[in-house]
N, C-alpha and C positions, 0 to 999 in steps of 0.2 A: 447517536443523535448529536446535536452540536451542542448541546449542554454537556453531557458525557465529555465532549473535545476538550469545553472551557474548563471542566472540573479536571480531567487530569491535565492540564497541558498541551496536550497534543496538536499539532495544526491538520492533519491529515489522517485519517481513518478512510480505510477502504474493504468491502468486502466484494472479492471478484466468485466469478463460477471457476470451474474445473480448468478453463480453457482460460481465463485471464479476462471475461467480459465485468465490467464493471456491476454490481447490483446493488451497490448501496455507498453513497458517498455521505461521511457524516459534516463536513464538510457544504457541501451544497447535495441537498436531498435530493433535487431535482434534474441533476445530470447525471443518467446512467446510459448503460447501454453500451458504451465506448470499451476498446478491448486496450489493456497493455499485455497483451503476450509478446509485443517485442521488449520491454523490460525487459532490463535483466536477470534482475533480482524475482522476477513472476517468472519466468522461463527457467531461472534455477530451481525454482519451488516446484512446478508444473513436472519436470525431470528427475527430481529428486528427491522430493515431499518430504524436505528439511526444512527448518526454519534459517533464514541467511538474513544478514544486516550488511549493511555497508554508507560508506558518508556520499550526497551526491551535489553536486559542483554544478552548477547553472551562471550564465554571465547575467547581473543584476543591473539597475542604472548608474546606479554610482562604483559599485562594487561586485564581486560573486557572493549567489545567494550559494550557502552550504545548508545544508539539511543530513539528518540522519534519517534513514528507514530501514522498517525492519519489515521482512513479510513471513508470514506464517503458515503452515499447510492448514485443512481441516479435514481430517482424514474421519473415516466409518471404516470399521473392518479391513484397514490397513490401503483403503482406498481414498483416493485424492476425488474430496466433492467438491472444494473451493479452497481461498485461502483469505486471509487476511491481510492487508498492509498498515502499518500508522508509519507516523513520520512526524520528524520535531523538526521548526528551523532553529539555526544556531545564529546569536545577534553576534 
């Protein structure tokens, strides 16, 4: 929830399906449905149902916005049902 966001920090929580479709953004509740399985960082998870982080580089108005995210599997019996994403911006 976006409370949950405020109280740890976070700008970005995500929890996709098996396949990278989005199901819950804590963030904005009300956009779902959209897929990042071209991510990279969800297509490593998706392949490999490790947890991976990495820094990600976007061009900003005045500046590059940097952000870190990290995605996570969520495995049942060694099975990939979904995963998680969050993500911090860096000021």
């Amino acid at each position: 929830s976006t409370a949950a966001l405020l109280a740890k920090k976070q700008s970005l929580l995500l929890v996709l399906s098996s396949s990278g479709v989005v199901m819950m953004r804590g963030e904005d509740t009300d956009k779902i449905g959209d897929s990042l399985s071209d991510d990279r960082l969800v297509k490593q998870v998706i392949q490999q149902k490790t947890t991976v982080a990495s820094f990600i580089t976007k061009e900003g108005v005045l500046a590059p916005e940097v952000s870190v995210r990290a995605v996570a599997p969520i495995l049942v019996d060694h099975k990939l049902i979904g995963a998680v994403m969050i993500g911090n911006s860096i000021d």
